[in-house]
C-alpha positions in Angstrom: 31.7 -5.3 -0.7 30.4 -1.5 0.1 31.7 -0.1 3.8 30.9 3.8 4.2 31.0 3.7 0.1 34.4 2.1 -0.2 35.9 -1.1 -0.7 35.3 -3.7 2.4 38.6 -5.2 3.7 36.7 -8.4 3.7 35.4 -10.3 0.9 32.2 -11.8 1.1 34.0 -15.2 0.6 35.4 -14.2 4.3 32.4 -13.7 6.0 30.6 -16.5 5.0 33.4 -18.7 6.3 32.9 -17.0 9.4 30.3 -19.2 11.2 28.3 -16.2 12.9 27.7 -14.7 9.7 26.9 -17.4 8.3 24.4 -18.8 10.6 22.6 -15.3 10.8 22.7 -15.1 7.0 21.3 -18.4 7.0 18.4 -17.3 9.5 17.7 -14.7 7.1 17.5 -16.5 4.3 15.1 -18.9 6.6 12.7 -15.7 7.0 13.1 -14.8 3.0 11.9 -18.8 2.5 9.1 -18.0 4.7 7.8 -14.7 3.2 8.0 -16.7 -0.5 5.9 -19.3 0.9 3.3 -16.9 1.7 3.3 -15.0 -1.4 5.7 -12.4 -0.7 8.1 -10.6 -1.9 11.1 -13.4 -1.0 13.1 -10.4 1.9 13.9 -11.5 5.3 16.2 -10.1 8.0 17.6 -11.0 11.8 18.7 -8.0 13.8 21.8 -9.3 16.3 22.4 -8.0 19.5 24.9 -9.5 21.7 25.2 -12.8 19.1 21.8 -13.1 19.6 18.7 -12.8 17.2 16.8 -10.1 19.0 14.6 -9.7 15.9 13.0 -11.3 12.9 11.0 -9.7 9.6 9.9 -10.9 6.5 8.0 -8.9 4.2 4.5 -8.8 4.8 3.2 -5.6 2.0 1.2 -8.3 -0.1 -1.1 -9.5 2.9 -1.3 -6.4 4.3 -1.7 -3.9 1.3 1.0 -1.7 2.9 4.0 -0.6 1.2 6.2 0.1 4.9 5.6 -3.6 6.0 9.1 -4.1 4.9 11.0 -7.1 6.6 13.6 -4.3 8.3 10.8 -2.6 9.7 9.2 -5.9 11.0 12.2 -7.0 12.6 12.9 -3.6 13.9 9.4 -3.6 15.7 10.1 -7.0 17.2 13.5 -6.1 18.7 11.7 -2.5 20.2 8.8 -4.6 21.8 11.4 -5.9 24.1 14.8 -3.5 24.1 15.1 0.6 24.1 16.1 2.2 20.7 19.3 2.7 22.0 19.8 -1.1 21.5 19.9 -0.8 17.9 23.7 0.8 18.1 24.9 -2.3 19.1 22.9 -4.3 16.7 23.8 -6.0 13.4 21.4 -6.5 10.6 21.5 -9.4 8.3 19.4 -8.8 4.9 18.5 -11.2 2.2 18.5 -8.4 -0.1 20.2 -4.6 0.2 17.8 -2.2 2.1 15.8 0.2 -0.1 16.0 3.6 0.2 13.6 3.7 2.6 14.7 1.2 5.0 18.3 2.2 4.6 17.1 5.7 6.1 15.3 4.4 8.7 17.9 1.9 9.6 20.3 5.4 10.0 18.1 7.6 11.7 17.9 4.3 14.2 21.8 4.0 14.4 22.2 0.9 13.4 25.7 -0.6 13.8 26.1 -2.7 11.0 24.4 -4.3 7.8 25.2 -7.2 5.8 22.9 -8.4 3.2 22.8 -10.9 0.5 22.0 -9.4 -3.3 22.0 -5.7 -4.2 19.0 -3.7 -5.0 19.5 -2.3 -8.4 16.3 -0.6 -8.5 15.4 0.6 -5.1 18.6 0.2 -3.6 19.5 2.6 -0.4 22.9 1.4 0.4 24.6 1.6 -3.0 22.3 0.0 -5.7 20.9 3.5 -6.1 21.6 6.0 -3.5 24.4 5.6 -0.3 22.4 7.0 2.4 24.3 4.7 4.6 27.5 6.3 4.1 26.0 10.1 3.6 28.1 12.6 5.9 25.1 15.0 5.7 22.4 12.5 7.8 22.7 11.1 11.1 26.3 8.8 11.6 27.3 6.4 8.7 27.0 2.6 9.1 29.2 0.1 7.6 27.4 -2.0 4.8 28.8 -5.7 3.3 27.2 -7.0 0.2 27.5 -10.2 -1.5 26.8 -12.9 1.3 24.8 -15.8 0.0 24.5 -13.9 -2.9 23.4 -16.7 -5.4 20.9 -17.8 -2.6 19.2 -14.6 -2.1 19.0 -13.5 -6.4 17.2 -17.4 -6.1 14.7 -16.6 -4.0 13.7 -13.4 -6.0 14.4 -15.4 -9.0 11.7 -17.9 -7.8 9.3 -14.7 -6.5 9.1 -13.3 -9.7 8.6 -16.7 -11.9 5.3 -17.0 -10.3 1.7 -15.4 -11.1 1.0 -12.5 -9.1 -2.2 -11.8 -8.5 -2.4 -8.7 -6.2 0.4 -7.1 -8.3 -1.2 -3.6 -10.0 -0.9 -4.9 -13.2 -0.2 -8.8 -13.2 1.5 -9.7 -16.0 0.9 -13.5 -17.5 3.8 -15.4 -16.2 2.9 -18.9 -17.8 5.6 -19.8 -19.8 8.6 -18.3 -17.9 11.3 -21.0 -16.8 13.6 -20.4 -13.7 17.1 -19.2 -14.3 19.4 -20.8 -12.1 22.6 -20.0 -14.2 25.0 -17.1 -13.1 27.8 -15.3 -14.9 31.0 -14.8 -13.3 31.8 -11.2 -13.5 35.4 -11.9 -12.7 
C-alpha cells in the first residue's frame, strides 16, 4: 500500500500470491498466534535475510512489564545474537501489524531494507497510521513499507486480543458480554 509515502506498484493481492511473502507472512502470523496464546498483545514478526528467517519476535510487554519488549525489537535481538548490524540492510521484515512509532524509528536508525506488515496501526502507527518516519528525508535513509498483507488475519488476532479480560491492563475494563466481530466492510 504505502512505499516511501506513495502508492506501492503492487497491491497486497500481489504479494500474497507471491509464495515468499506469503510464507513469511504466514510465519508471522505463527508468532502473532503464539504471543495471543500467552496473553499478549497478538504482534509477531520474521526478519529475512537471504530468504531465510534470521529472526523471530512476539510481543512479550505483558510478562515482562516493559513497554520496549516489542516483537520488532525481539526479533531484532535474535538476528544480532548471531549476524553484525550491518546485516539488517539486507533484511526484510514481515509484521502482523504496522510498526509503532517507536519501532518504525528504530527499524530506520537500523537500516532496514524493507517492511511488510499485515494491518495498520491507527493509533500508534510509525509507518503511516500516524506519523511516516519511514519515508522522512530528515532521519537516516527511507525504507520501503507494504501494508495490507493478510490483512483480515492480522485485525483477527487483535480482534480476538481485545475480546478477552485483561487483567494486567492499567485499568481493566469488564469484557464479559463482548462478542467477536468477524465481519469486514469493503471499502471499495
Amino acid at each position: 500500500m504505502d512505499l516511501l509515502g506513495a502508492e506501492s506498484e503492487l497491491a497486497p493481492s500481489a504479494l500474497v500470491e507471491d509464495s515468499r511473502h506469503a510464507y513469511f507472512m504466514q510465519e508471522a502470523l505463527s508468532m502473532g498466534e503464539k504471543a495471543l496464546g500467552s496473553g499478549e498483545t497478538p504482534v509477531g514478526c520474521v526478519l529475512v535475510y537471504n530468504d531465510q528467517i534470521v529472526g523471530r519476535g512476539m510481543n512479550d510487554t505483558n510478562r515482562s512489564m516493559n513497554g520496549t519488549r516489542h516483537a520488532e525489537f525481539l526479533a531484532i535481538a535474535e538476528l544480532l545474537r548471531t549476524y553484525p548490524r550491518s546485516t539488517l540492510q539486507e533484511t526484510d521484515l514481515y509484521v502482523t501489524v504496522e510498526p509503532c512509532v517507536m519501532c518504525a524509528s528504530a527499524l530506520k536508525q537500523y537500516r532496514i531494507r524493507r517492511v511488510y506488515y499485515g494491518c495498520a496501526n491507527d493509533r500508534f502507527g510509525g509507518t503511516g497510521g500516524v506519523l511516516k518516519l519511514h519515508s522522512d528525508p530528515s532521519l537516516d535513509p527511507q525504507y520501503p513499507v507494504h501494508g495490507g498483507l493478510f490483512q483480515k488475519e492480522a485485525i483477527m488476532l487483535l480482534r480476538r486480543f481485545y475480546i478477552q479480560e485483561n487483567e494486567k491492563a492499567p485499568n481493566p475494563r469488564p469484557k464479559k458480554n463482548r462478542e467477536l466481530n468477524t465481519s469486514f466492510e469493503d471499502k471499495d
